[in-house]
PLY file of the C-alpha trace (Angstrom):
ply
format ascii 1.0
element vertex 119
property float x
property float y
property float z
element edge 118
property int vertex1
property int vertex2
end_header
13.12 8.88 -23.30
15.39 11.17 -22.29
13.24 14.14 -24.21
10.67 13.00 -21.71
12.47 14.09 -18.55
14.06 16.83 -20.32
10.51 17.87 -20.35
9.15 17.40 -16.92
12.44 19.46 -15.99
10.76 22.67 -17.48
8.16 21.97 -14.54
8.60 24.88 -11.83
7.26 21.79 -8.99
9.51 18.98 -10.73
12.40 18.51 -8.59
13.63 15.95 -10.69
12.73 12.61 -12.38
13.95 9.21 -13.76
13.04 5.59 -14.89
13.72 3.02 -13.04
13.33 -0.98 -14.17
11.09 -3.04 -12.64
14.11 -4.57 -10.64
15.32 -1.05 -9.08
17.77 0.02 -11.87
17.90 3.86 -12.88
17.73 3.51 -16.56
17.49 7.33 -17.14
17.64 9.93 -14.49
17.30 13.75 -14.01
17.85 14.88 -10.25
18.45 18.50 -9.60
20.07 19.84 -6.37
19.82 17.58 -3.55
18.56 14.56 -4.91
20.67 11.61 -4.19
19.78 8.83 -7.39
20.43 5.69 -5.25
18.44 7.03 -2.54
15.57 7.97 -4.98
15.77 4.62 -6.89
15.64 2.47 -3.55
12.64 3.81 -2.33
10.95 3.99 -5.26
11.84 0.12 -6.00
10.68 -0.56 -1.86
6.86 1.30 -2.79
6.55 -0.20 -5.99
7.83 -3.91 -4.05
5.54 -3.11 -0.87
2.19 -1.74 -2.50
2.30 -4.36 -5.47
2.59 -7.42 -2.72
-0.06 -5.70 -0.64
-2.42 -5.42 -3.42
-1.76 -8.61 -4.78
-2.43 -10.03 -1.27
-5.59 -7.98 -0.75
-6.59 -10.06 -4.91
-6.58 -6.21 -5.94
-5.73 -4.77 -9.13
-2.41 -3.73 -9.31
-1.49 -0.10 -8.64
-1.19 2.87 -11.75
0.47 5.66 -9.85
1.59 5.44 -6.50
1.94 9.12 -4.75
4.10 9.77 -1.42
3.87 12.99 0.31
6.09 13.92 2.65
7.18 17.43 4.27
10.29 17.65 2.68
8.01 17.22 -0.98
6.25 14.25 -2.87
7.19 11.47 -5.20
4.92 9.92 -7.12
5.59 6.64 -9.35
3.74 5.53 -12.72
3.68 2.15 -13.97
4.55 2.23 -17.32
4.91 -1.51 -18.40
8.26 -2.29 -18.86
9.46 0.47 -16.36
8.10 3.05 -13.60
8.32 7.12 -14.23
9.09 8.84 -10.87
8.82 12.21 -9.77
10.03 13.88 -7.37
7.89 17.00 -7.14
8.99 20.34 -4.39
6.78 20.67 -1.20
3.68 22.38 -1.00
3.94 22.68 -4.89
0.61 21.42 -6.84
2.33 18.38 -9.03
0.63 17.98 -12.33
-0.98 14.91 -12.80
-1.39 15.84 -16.19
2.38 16.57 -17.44
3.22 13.64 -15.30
0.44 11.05 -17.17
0.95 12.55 -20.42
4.79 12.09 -20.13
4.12 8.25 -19.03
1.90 7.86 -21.93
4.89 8.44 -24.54
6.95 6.58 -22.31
4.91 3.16 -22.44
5.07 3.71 -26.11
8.87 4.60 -26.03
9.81 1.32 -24.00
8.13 -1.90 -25.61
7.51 -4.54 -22.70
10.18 -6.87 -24.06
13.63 -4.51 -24.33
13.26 -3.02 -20.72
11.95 -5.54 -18.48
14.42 -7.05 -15.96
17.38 -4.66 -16.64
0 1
1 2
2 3
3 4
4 5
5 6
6 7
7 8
8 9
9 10
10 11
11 12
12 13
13 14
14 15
15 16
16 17
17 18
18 19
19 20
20 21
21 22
22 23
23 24
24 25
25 26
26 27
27 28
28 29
29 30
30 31
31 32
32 33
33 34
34 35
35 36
36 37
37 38
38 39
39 40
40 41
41 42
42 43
43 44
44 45
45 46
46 47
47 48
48 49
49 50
50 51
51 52
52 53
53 54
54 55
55 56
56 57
57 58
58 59
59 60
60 61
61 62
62 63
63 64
64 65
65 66
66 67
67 68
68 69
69 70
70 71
71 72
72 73
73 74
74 75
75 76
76 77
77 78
78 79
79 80
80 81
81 82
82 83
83 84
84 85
85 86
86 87
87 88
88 89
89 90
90 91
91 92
92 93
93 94
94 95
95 96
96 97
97 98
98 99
99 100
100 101
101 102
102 103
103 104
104 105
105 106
106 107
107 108
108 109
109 110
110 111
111 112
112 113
113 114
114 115
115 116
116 117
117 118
């Protein structure tokens, strides 16, 4: 896993990343600069919360990637099964949805539903 965000660190746009539980904890993390890890992890946890009751109340599918943009830059959040990749990319960069899927891809098959869920 940690090969992963070693790898979306190479990323010019990637401000940093990490993988956070589906209950908020930072499993792995790679924040450059700025970044404050609590601060990341609680709002990622509070979208992935929000827009997974809002979908379920709306009897929609639940979300893949959820993507925030801001001024200040975007995050954007991947479901991947037993955890969420997020990704804090710089503003007015052009994020690539590509590195960013591709790298959630291994991850699902890095993190098998049973050993991550509920940390």
């Amino acid at each position: 896993m940690e090969s992963l965000l070693n790898r979306l660190e190479q990323e010019a746009w990637v401000l940093g990343s990490m993988i956070v539980s589906d209950e908020g904890m930072v499993v792995l993390e790679r924040l450059g600069g700025d970044l404050d890890r609590d601060a990341v992890a609680a709002l990622a946890s509070n979208l992935v919360t929000e827009v997974g009751a809002g979908l379920q109340e709306g009897q929609l599918e639940a979300f893949k990637r959820i993507v925030l943009r801001a001024t200040a830059g975007e995050i954007v959040i991947v479901d991947c099964g037993p955890v969420y990749l997020v990704v804090v990319a710089a503003a007015g960069s052009e994020a690539s949805y590509i590195e960013i899927d591709s790298a959630a891809q291994h991850l699902r098959r890095l993190a098998p539903a049973s050993s991550m869920r509920g940390m």
